[in-house]
Rosetta silent file (secondary structure, phi, psi, omega in degrees, C-alpha in Angstrom):
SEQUENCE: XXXXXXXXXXXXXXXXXXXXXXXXXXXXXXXXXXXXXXXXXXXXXXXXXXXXXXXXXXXXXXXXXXXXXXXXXXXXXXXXXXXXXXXXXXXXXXXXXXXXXXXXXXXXXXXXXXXXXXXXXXXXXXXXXXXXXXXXXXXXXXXXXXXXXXXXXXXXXXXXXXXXXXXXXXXXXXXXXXXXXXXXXXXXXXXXXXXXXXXXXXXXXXXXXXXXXXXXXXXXXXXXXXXXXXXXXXXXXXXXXXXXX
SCORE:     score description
SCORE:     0.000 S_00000001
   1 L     0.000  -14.368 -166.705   51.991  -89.476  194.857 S_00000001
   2 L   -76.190  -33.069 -170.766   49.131  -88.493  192.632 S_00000001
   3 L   -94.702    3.944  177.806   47.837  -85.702  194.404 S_00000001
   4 L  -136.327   37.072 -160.688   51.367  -84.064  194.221 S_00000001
   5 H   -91.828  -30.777  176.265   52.893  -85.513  190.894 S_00000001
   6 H   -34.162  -52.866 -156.338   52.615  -81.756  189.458 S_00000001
   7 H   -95.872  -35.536  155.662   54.517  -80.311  191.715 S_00000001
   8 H   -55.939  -35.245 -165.244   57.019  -82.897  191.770 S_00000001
   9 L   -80.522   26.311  170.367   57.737  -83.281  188.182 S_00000001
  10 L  -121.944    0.093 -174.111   58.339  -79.367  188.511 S_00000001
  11 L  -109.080  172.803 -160.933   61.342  -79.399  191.394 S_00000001
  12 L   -97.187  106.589  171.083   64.581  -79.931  190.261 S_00000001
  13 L   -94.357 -173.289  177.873   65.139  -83.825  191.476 S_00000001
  14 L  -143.806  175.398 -170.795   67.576  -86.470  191.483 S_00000001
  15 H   -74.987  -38.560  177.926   67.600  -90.411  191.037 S_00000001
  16 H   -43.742  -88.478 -156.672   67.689  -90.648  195.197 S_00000001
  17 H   -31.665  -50.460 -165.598   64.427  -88.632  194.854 S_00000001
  18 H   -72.874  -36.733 -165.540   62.534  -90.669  192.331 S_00000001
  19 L   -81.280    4.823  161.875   64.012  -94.067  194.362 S_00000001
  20 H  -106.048  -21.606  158.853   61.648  -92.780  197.329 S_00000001
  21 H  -113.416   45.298  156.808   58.742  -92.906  195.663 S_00000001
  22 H   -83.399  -71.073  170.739   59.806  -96.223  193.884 S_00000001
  23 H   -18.753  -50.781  173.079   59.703  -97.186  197.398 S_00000001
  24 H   -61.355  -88.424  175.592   56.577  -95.633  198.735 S_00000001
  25 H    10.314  -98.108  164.239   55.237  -98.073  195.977 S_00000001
  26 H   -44.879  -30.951 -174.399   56.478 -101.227  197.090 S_00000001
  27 H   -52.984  -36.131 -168.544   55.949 -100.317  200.651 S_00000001
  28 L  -114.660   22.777  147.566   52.186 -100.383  199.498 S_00000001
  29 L    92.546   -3.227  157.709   52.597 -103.316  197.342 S_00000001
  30 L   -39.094   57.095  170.499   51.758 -101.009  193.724 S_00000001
  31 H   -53.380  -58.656 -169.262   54.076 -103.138  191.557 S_00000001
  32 H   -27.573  -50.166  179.877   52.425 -102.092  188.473 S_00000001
  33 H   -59.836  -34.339  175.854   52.561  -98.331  189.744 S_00000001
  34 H   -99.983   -2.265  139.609   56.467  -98.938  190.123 S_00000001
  35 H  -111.964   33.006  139.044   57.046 -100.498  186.640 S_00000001
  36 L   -85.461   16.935  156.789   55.419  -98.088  184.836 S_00000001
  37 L  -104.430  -45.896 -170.001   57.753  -95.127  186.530 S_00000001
  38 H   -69.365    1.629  170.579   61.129  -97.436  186.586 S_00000001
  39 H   -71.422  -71.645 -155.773   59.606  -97.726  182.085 S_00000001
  40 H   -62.350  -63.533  176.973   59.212  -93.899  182.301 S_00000001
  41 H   -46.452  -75.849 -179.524   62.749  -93.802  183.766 S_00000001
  42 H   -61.068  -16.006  146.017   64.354  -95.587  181.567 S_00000001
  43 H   -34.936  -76.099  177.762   62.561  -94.601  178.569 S_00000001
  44 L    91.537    3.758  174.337   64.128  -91.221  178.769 S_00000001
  45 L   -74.431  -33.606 -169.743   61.274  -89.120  177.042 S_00000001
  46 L  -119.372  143.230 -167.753   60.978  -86.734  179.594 S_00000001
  47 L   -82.868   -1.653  169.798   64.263  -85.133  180.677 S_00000001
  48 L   -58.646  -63.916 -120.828   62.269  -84.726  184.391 S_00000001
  49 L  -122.889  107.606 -157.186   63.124  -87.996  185.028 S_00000001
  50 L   -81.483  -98.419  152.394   66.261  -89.149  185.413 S_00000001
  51 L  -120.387  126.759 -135.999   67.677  -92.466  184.582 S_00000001
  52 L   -80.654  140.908  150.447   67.217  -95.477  186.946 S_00000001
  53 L   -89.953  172.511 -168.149   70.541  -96.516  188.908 S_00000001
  54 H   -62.990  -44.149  142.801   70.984  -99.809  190.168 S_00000001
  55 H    14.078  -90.867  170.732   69.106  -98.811  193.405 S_00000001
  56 H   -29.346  -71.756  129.615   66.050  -98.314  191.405 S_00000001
  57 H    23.538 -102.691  162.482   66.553 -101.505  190.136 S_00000001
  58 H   -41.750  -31.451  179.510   66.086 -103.248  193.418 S_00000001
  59 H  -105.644   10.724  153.614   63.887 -102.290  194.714 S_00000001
  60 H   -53.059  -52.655 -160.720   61.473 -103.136  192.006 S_00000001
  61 H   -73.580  -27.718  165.005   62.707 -106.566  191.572 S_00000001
  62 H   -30.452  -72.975  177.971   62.431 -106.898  195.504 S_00000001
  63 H   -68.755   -3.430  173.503   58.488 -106.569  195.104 S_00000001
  64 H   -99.594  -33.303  150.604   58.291 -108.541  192.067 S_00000001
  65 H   -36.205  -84.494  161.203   59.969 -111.530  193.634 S_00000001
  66 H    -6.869  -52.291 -174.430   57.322 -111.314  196.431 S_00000001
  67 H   -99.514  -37.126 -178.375   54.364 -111.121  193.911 S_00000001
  68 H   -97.476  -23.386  164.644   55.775 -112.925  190.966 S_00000001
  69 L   123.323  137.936 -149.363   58.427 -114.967  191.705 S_00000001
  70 H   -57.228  -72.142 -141.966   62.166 -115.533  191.499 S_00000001
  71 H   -61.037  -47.526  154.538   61.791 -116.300  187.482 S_00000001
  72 H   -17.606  -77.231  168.244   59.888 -112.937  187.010 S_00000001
  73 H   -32.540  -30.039  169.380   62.436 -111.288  189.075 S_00000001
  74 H   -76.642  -41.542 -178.474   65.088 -112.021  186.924 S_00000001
  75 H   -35.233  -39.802  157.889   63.435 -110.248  183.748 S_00000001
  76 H     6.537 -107.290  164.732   65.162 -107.475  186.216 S_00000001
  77 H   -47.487  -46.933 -156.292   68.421 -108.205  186.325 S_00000001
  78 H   -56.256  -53.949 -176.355   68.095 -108.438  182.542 S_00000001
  79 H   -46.763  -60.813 -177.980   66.751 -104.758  182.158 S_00000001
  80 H   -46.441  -39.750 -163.046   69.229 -103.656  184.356 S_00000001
  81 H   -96.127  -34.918  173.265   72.618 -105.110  182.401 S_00000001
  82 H   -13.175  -79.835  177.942   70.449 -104.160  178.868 S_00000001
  83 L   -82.641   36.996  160.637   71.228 -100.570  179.962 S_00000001
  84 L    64.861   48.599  156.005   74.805 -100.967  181.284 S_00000001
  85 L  -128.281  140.067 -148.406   73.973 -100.801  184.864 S_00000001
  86 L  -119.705   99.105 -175.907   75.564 -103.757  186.767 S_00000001
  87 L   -23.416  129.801 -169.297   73.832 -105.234  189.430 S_00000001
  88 L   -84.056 -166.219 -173.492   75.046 -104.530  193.197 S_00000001
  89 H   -97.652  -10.379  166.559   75.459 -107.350  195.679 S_00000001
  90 H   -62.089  -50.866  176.736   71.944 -106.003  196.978 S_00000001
  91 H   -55.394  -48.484  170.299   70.218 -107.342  193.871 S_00000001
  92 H   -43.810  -59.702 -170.154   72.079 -110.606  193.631 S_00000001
  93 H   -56.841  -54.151  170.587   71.155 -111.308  197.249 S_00000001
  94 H   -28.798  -28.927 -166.361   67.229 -110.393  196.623 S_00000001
  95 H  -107.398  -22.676  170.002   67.305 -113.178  194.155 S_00000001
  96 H   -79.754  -53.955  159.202   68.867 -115.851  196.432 S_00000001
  97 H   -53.462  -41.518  175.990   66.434 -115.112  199.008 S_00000001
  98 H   -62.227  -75.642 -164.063   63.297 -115.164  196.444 S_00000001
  99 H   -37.376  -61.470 -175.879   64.908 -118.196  195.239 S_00000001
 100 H   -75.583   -0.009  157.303   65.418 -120.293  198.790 S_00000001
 101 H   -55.853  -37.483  178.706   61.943 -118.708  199.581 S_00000001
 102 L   -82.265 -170.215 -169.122   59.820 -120.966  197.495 S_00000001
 103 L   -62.358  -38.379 -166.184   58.035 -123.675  198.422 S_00000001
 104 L  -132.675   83.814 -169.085   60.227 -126.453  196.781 S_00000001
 105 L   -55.494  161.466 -171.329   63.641 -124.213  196.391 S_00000001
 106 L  -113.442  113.941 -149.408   65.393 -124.480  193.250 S_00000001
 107 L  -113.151   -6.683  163.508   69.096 -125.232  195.167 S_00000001
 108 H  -109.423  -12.778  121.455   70.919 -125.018  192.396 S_00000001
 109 H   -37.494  -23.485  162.489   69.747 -121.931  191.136 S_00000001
 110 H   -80.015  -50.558  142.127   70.114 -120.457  194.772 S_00000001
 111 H    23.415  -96.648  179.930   73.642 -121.609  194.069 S_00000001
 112 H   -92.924   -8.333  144.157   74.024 -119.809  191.758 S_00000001
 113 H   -54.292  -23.396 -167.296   72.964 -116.453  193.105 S_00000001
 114 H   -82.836  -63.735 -178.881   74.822 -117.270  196.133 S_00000001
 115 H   -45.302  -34.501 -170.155   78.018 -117.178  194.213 S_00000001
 116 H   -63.874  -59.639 -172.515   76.928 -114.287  191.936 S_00000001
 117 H   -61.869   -3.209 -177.053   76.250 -112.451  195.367 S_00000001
 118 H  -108.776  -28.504  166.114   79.619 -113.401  197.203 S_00000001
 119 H   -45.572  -39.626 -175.475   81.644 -112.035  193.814 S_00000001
 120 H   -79.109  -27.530 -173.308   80.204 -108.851  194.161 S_00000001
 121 H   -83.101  -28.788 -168.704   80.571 -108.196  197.768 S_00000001
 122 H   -94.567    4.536  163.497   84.280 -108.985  197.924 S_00000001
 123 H   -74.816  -28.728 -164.684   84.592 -106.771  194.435 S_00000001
 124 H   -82.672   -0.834  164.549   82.651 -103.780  196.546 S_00000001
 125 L   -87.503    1.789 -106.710   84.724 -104.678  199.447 S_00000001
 126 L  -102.581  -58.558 -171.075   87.909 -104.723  198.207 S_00000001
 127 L   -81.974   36.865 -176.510   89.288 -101.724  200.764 S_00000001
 128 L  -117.040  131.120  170.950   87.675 -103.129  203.581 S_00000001
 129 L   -76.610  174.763 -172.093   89.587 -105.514  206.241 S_00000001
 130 L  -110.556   32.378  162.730   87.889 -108.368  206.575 S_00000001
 131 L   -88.410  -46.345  173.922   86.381 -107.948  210.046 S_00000001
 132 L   -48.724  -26.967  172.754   84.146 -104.727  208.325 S_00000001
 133 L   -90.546   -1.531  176.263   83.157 -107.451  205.855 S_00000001
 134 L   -45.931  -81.756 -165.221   81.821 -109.880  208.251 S_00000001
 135 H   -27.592  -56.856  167.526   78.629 -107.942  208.596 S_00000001
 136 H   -66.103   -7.753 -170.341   78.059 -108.766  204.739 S_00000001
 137 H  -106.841  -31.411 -162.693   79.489 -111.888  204.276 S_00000001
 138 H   -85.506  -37.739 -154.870   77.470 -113.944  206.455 S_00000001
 139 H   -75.882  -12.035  143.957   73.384 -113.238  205.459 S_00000001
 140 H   -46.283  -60.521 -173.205   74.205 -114.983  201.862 S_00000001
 141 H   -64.594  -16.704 -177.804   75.177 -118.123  203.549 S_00000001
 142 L   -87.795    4.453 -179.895   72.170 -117.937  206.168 S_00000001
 143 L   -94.538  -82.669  150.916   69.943 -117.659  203.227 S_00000001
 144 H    45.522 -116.917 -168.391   71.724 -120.624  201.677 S_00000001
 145 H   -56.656  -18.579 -150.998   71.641 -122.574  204.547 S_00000001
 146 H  -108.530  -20.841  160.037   68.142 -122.048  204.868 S_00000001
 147 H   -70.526  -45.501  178.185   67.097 -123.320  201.317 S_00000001
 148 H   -44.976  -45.467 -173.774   69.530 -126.452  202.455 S_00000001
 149 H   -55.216  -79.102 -169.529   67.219 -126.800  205.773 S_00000001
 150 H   -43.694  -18.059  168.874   63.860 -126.281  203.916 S_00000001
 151 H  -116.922    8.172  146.823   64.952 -129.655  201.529 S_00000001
 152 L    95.358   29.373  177.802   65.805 -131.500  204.189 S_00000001
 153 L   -86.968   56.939 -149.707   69.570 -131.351  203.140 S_00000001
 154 L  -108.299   18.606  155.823   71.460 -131.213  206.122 S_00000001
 155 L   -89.503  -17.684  157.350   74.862 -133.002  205.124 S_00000001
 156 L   -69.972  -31.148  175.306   75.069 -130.307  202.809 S_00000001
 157 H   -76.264  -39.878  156.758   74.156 -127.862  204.882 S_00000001
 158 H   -50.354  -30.000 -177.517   76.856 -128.871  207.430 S_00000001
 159 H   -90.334  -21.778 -173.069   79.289 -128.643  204.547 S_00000001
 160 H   -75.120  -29.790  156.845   78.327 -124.908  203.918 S_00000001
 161 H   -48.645  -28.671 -146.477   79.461 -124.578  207.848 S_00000001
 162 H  -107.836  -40.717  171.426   82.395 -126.031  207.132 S_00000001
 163 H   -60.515  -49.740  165.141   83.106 -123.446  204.016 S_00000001
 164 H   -12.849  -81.347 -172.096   82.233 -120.911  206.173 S_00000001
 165 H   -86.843   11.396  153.352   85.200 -121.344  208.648 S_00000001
 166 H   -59.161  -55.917  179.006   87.758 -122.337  205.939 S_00000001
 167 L   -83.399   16.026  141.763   86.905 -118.828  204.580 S_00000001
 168 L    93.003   26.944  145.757   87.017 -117.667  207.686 S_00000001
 169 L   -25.514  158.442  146.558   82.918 -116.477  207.728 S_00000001
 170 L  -119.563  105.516  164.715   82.078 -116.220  211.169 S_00000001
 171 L   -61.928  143.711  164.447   78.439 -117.843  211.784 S_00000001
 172 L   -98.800  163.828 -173.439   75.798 -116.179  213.500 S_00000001
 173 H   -58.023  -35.391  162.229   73.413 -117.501  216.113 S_00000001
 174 H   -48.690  -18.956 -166.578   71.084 -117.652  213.278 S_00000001
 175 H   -97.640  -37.976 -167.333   72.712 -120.067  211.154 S_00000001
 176 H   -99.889  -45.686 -179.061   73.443 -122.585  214.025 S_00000001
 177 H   -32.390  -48.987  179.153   69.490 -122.303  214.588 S_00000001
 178 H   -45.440  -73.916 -179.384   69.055 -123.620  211.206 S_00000001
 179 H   -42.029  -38.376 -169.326   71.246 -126.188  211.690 S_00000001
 180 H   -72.971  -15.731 -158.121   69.841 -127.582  215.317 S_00000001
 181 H   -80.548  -54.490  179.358   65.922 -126.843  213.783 S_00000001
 182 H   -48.792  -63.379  172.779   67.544 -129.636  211.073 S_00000001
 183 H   -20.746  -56.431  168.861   69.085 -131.937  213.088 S_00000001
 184 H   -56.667  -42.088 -177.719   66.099 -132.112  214.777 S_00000001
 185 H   -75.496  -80.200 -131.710   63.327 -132.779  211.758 S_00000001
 186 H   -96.894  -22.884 -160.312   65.954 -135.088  209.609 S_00000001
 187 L  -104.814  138.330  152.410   68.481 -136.928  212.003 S_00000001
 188 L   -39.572  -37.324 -171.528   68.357 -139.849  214.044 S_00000001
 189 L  -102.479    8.446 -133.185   70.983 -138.381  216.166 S_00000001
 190 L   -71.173  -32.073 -179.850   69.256 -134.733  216.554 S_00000001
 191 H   -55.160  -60.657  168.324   69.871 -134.716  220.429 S_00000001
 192 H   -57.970  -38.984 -128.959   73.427 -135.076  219.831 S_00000001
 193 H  -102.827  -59.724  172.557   74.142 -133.519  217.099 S_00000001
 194 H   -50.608  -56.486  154.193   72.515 -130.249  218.841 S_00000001
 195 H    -3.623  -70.334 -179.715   74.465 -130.852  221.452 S_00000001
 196 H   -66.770  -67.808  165.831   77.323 -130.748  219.837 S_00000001
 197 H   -47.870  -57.759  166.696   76.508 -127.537  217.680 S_00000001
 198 H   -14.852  -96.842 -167.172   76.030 -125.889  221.216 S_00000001
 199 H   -22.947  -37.081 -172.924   79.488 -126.860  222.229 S_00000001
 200 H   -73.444  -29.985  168.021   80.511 -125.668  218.743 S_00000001
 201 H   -48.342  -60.651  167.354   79.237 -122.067  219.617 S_00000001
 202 H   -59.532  -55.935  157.741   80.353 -121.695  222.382 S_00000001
 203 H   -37.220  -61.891 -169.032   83.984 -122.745  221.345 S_00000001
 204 H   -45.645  -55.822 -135.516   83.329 -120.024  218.266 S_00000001
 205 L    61.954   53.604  157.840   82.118 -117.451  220.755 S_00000001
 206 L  -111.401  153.894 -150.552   79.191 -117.078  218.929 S_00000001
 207 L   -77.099  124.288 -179.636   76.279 -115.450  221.247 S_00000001
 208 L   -94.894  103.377 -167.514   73.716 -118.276  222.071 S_00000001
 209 L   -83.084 -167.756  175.191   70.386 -116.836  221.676 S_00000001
 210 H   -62.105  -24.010  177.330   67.078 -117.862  222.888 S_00000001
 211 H   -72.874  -35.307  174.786   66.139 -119.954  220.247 S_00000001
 212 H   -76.811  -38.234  143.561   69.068 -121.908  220.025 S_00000001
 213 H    -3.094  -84.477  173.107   68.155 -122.655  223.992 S_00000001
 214 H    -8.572  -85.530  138.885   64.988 -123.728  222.706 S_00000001
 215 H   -31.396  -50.153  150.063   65.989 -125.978  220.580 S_00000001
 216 H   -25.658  -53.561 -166.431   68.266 -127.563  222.946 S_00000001
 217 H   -60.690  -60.533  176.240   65.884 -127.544  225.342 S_00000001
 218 H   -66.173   -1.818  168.820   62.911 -129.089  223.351 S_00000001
 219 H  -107.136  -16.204 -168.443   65.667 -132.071  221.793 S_00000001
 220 H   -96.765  -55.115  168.658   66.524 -132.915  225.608 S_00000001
 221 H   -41.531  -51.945  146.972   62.795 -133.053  226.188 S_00000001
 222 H   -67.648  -29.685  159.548   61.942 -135.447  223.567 S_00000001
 223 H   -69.608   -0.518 -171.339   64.486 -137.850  224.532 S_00000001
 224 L    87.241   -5.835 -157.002   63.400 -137.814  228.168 S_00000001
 225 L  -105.938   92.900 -166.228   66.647 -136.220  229.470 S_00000001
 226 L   -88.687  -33.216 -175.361   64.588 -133.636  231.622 S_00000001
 227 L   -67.226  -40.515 -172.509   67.360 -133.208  234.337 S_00000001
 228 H   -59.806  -45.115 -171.852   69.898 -131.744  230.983 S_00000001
 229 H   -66.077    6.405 -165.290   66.782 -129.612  230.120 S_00000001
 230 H  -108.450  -32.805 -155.639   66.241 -128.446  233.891 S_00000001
 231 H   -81.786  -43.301 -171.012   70.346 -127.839  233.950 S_00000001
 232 H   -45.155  -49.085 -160.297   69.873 -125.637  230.242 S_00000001
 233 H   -67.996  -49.001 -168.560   66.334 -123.765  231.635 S_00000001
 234 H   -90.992  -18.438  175.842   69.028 -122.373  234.647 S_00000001
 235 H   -63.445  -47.921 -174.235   72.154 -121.946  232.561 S_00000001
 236 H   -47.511  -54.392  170.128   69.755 -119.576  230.610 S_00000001
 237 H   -55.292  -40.805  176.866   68.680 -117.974  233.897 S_00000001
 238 H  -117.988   36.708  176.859   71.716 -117.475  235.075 S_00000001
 239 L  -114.491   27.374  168.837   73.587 -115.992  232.053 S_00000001
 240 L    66.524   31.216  170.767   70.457 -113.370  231.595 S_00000001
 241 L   -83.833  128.488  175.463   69.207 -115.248  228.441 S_00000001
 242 L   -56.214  127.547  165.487   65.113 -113.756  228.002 S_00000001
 243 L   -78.912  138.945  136.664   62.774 -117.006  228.554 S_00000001
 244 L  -118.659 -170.435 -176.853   59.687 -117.038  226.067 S_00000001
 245 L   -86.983    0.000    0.000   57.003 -119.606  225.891 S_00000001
């Protein structure tokens, strides 16, 4: 950006412009380099530059989570509502993910992003049916679920299934992954239990990928029941599911 910042700060731009090489930034991990421009933005000394949008925003706090940390990451959000610009449902979610990211998740803080992040999507959804909102609705709860998993929490996480299809969420194969990867590490019962989530999938129609196989396969295998895992290995075969190792 260096060898052509002349020539930019001489075209007539827009915030889309400036939010690609906020990007270029992060892409090459240059927080520093991208909050001293989103400063410069927001500043407002040079009328080249226009004023950050919520965008802008994000994709800052994206890379600062990453280097710095959820709690960093919020100093964000803060900047952002300072100067009247009101956080999208992108931003919320960035911070739920940072959050169920660390090592020893903070679950009620993920919480409370997850709600901040399902308020926003059904205000920016509003004119939307709610099959077009699917797509948007679900990757909060697989993040979520996925803090629940990582703390060993899996009657809770079971209950966030169960909220799911009260609000009428439609789980993804990802989500039941979680669950069976849990079952397995925390339960007594993990054989069944997977089992069972199968069955529940299937019932759903949601598409059972290789991994949830996997699992399946590798809980029938630790129990000894090699003929179910022989009958799985050809159900797989002969509904065209890809084998790995």
């Amino acid at each position: 950006f260096r060898l052509v910042d002349a020539w930019f700060m001489g075209q007539r731009t827009f915030v889309r412009d400036w939010n690609i090489v906020l990007q270029a930034f992060v892409l090459a991990d240059l927080l520093d380099e991208a909050l001293d421009m989103l400063q410069a933005m927001e500043s407002g000394d040079d009328d080249r530059m226009p004023l950050p949008n919520d965008f802008s925003y994000c994709v800052v706090l994206r890379l600062m989570a990453k280097t710095r940390g959820v709690h960093a990451a919020a100093s964000i959000l803060v900047r952002m509502q300072l100067r009247g610009v009101r956080p999208g449902s992108a931003a919320w979610m960035e911070m739920l993910v940072s959050a169920v990211r660390e090592p020893f998740p903070d679950l009620d803080m993920a919480k409370f992003w997850f709600t901040k992040t399902q308020q926003t999507l059904h205000r920016e959804n509003d004119d939307r049916v709610p099959e077009e909102m699917q797509w948007g609705l679900v990757p909060p709860y697989s993040s979520l679920m996925s803090g629940y998993v990582k703390a060993g929490k899996v009657k809770d996480a079971f209950t966030l299934l169960g909220v799911m299809r009260n609000r009428g969420v439609r789980p993804d194969s990802y989500i039941f992954m979680s669950l069976m990867s849990a079952c397995m590490k925390y339960s007594a019962y993990g054989t069944e239990e997977c089992r069972q989530l199968f069955r529940i999938m299937e019932r759903m129609g949601v598409e059972q990928r290789t991994a949830n196989y996997n699992v399946l396969v590798q809980a029938y295998g630790r129990c000894g029941q090699l003929t179910e895992a022989l009958k799985l290995a050809n159900k797989m075969r002969d509904g065209g599911v890809r084998w790995d190792s």
